[in-house]
C-alpha positions in Angstrom: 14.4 5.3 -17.4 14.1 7.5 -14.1 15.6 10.5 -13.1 17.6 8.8 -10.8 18.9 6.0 -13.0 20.0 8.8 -15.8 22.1 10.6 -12.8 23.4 7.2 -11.5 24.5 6.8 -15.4 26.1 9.8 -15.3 28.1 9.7 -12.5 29.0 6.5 -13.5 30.2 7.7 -16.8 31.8 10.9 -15.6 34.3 8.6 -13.7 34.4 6.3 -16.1 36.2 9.0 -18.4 37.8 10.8 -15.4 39.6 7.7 -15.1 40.1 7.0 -18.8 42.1 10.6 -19.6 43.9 10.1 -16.0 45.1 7.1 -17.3 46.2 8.3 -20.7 47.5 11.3 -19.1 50.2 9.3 -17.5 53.6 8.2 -19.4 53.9 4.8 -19.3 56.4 2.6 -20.6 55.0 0.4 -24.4 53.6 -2.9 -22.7 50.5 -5.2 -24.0 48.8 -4.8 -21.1 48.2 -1.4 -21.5 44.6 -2.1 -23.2 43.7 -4.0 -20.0 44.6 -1.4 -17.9 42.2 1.1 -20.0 39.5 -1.5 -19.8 39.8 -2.1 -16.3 39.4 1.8 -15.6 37.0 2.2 -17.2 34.9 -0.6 -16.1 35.6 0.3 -12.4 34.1 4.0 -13.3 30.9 2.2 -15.4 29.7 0.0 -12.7 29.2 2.7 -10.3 26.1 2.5 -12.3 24.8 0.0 -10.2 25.7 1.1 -6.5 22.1 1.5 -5.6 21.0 -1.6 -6.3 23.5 -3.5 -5.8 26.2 -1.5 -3.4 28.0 -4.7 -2.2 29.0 -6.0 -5.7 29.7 -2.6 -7.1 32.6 -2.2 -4.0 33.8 -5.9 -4.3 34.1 -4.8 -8.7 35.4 -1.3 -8.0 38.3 -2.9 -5.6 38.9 -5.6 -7.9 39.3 -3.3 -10.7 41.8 -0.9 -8.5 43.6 -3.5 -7.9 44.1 -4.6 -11.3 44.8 -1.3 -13.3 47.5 -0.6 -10.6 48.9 -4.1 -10.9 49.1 -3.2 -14.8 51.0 -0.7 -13.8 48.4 2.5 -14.3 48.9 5.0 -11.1 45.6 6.0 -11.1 43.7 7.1 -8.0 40.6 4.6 -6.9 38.0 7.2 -7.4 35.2 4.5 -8.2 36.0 2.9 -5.1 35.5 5.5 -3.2 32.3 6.4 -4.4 31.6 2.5 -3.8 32.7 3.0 0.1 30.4 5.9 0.3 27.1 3.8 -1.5 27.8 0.7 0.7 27.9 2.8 3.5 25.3 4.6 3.2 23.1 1.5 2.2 24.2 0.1 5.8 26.8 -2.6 4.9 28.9 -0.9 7.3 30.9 -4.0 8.4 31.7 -5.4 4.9 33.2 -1.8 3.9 35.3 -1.7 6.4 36.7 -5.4 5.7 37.2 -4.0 2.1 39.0 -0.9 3.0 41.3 -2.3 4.6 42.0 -4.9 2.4 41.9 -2.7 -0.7 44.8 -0.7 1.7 46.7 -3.9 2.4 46.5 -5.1 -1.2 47.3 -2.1 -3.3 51.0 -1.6 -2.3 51.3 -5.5 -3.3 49.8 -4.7 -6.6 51.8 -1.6 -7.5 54.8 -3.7 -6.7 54.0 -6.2 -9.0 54.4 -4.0 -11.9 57.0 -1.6 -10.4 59.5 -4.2 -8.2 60.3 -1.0 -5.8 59.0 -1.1 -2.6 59.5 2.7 -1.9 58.0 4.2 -4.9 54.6 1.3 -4.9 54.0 2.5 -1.3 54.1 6.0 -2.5 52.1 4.8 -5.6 49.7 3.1 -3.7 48.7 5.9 -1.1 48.3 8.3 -4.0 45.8 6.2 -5.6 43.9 5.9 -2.5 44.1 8.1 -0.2 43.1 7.4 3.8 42.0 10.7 4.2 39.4 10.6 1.4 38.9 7.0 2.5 37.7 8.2 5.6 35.5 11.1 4.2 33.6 9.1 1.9 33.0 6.8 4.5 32.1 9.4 6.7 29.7 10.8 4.3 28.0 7.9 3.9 27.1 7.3 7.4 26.3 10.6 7.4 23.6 10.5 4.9 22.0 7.2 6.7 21.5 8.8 9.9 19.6 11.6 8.3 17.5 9.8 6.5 17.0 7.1 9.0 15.9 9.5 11.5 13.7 11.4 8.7 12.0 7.9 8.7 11.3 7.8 12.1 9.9 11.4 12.4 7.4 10.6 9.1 6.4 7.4 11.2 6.1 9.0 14.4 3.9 11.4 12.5 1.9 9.1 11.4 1.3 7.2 14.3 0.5 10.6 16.3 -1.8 11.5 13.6 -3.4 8.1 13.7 -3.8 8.2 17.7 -5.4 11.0 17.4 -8.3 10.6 14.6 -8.7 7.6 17.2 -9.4 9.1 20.1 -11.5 11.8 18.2 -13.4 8.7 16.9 -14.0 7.3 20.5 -14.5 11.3 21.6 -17.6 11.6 19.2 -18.8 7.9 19.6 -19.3 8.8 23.4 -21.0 11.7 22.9 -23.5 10.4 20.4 -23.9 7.5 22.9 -24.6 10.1 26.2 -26.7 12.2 23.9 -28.9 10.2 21.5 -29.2 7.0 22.7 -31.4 7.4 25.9 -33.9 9.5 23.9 -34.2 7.4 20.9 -34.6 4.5 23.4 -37.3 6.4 25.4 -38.8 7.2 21.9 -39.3 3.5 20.5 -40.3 2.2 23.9 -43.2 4.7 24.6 -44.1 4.2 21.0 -44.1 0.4 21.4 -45.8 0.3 24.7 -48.5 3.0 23.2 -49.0 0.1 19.9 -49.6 -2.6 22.7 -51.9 -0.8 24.9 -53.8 -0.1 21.7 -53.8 -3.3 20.5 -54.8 -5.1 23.5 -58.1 -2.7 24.3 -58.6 -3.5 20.5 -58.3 -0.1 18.7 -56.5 0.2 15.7 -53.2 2.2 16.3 -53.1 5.6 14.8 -50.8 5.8 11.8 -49.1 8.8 13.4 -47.9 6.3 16.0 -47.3 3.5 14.2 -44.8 6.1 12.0 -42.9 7.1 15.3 -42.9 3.5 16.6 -40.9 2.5 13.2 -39.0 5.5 13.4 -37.2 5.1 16.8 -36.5 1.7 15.5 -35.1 2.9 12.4 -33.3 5.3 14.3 -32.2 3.0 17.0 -30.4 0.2 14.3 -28.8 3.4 12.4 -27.5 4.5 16.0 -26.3 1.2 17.0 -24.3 0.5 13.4 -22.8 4.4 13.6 -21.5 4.0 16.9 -19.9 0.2 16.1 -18.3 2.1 13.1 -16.8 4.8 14.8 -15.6 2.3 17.9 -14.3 -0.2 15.0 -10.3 0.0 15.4 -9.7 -1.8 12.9 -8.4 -5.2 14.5 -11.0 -7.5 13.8 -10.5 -8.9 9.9 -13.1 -7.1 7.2 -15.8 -8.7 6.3 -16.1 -9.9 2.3 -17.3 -11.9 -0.5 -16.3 -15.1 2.0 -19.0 -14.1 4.3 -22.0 -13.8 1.8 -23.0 -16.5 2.3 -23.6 -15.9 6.0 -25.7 -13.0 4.8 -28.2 -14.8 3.2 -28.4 -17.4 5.7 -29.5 -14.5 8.2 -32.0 -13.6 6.1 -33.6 -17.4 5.4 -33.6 -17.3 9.2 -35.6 -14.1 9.6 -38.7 -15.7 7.2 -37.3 -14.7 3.8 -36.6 -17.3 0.8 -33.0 -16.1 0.2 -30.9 -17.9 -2.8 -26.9 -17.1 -3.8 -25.9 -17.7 -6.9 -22.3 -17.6 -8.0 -21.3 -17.0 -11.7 -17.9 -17.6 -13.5 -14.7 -18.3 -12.3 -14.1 -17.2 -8.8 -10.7 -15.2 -8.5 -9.1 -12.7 -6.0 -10.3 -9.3 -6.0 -9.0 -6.2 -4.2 -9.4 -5.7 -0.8 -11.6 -3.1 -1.5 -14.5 -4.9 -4.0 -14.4 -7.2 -1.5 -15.8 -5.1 1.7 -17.8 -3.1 -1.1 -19.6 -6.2 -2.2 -20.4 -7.4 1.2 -22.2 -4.0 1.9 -23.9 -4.0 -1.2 -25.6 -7.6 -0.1 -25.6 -6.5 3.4 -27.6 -3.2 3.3 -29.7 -4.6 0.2 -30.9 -7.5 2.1 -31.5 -5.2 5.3 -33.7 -3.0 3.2 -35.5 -6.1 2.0 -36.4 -6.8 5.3 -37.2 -3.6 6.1 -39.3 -2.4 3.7 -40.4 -4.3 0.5 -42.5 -6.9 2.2 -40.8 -9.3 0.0 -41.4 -13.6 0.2 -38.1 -13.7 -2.2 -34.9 -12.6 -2.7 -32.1 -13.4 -4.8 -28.6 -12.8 -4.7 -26.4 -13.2 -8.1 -22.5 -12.7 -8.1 -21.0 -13.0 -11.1 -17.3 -12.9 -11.8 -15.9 -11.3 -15.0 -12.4 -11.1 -16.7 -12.8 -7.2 -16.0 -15.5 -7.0 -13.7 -17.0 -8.4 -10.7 -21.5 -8.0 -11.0 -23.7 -8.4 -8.1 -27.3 -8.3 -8.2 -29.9 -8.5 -5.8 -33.5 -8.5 -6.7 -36.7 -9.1 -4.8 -40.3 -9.8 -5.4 -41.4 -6.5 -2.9 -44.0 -3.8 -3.6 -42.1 -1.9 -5.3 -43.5 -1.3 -9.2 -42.0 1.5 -12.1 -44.9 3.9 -10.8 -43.5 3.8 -7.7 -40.2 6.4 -7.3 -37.4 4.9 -4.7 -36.6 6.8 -2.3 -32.6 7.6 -1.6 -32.3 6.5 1.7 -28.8 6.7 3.5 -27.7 2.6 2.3 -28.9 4.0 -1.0 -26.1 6.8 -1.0 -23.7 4.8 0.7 -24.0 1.9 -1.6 -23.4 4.6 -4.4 -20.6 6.6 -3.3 -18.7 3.2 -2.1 -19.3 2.2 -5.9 -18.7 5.6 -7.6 -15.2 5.8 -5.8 -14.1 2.5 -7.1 -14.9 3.6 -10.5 -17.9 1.5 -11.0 -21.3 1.9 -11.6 -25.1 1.1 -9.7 -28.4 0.9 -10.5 -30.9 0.8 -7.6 -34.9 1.0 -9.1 -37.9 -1.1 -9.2 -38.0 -4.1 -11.7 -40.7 -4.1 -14.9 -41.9 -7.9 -13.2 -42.4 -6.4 -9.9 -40.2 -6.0 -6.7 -37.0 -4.1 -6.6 -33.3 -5.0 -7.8 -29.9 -3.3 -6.9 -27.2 -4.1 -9.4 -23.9 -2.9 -8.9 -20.5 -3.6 -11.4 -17.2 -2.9 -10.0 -14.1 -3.3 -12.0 -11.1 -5.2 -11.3 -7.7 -4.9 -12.4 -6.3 -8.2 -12.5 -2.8 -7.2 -13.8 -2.4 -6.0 -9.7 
């Protein structure tokens, strides 16, 4: 039970035997409904217990029980009520407390006459069980405590929101300035570089190595430009990109010359928003590096879903070998720390057959 359950218990109860030795306190004439009248009080004070949750129902059973220890004759103020007016209020059922105050104000003096067939002395009974004034402050209270934290709301959301325009514009700020300072170079770079290769090529001389490095460079440098600037410019409106769009990934890269095969294990199930950007990167950057680097004819792509677990694997028939040490590139160290910080694990190294495989395992909790 929480903290605030145990306090809403023991408010509840505190009334609840408030109202008890109130009640017994009294002198009251031998009748058989004096049990009733105990049982009502105290039931009034106990479901005050519930006036969080459920703030209508505790004022309509607060009232209710008012109304019925008074009819039985017990001239006990409406304390629970009260308490009721003030949840209900504060919970925003403004109109409905209102109806119920003044009917619980209407009804009372009716009830006290039952049991006391004086109209003088149930009216006086009646406003000393409930008082307007303390009607009023309770009510008052409330409303009170709804403003505050209605506008505490709106200054944590306003927050945000500033917070969030900002980081924003700082995104856009930096993408600019990436844009005015990098990308003309870099695109001077690979064209020179390119244009050096052809003019090369054509008087047929072998390109130096040295230029053949910078050519691939500025190109390298050019697609990692490109995707960081897209990143910081992405606002977040278009929909994020998942396991549904695999598939799409290995169609791009049957298109560009590689033999590219998915394969889909197990029982395919949700998975948290998360995996599911995480395991499109995965196949995204692995296949890119494919592409780039292993001078691979194959490819294959392996998902397979587990009670606990979600497994991808893609392996290649590259250059790679176990004597050769892989290098960790930036998708490397991306694809690990997007892994590591969903609690998973990856192995990125070259296979005993040949080629290279990245196999990452995420867990999923299903029970979410």
């Amino acid at each position: 039970m929480t903290r605030g359950r145990i306090g809403d218990w023991a408010i509840a109860v505190g009334v609840a035997v408030i109202l008890l030795v109130t009640g017994l306190s009294k002198q009251y004439s031998p009748t058989n409904l004096a049990p009733l009248g105990y049982a009502l009080s105290i039931t009034s004070g106990l479901a005050l217990a519930a006036r969080r949750w459920a703030p209508v129902t505790t004022l309509a059973v607060t009232g209710l029980c008012a109304l019925g220890y008074q009819a039985v004759g017990f001239d006990v103020p409406a304390v629970a009520f009260l308490f009721a007016v003030y949840a209900a209020v504060r919970a925003g059922h403004r109109v409905i407390t209102v109806t119920a105050s003044v009917t619980m104000l209407a009804a009372l003096p009716v009830a006290a006459l039952a049991s006391l067939h004086d109209t003088g002395e149930a009216f006086a009974q009646a406003r000393s069980a409930l008082e307007l004034a303390w009607l009023i402050a309770a009510g008052a209270a409330g409303e009170a405590l709804r403003q505050a934290e209605r506008r505490a709301d709106e200054a944590e959301r306003t927050r945000e929101e500033t917070a969030r325009r900002r980081a924003d514009e700082e995104r856009l700020h930096i993408a600019r300035e990436l844009h005015d300072s990098l990308t003309h170079q870099i695109s001077v770079i690979k064209v020179q570089s390119e244009a050096a290769v052809h003019v090369a090529r054509k008087r047929g001389e072998e390109a130096p190595e040295a230029l053949l490095a910078i050519r691939e460079a500025g190109r390298e440098a050019a697609r990692e430009l490109r995707a960081t600037l897209e990143a910081l410019r992405d606002d977040g409106s278009t929909p994020p990109q998942g396991l549904a769009h695999v598939p799409d990934l290995v169609e791009r890269a049957r298109i560009t010359g590689l033999d590219a095969t998915l394969t889909i294990e197990g029982q395919c199930q949700d998975v948290p928003a998360a995996v599911d950007r995480t395991i499109y990167r995965i196949v995204q950057e692995s296949l890119t590096n494919i592409g780039r680097h292993a001078t691979a004819a194959t490819a294959s792509v392996r998902i397979h879903y587990r009670p606990d677990a979600l497994v991808i694997r893609v392996d290649d028939d590259g250059k790679a070998t176990q004597d050769t040490a892989p290098v960790a590139g930036v998708g490397l160290l991306g694809m690990r720390e997007r892994v590591t910080a969903l609690g998973g694990r990856l192995r990125a190294a070259p296979r005993s057959e040949g080629g290279f495989s990245v196999q990452a395992e995420l867990p999923v909790d299903r029970t979410s």
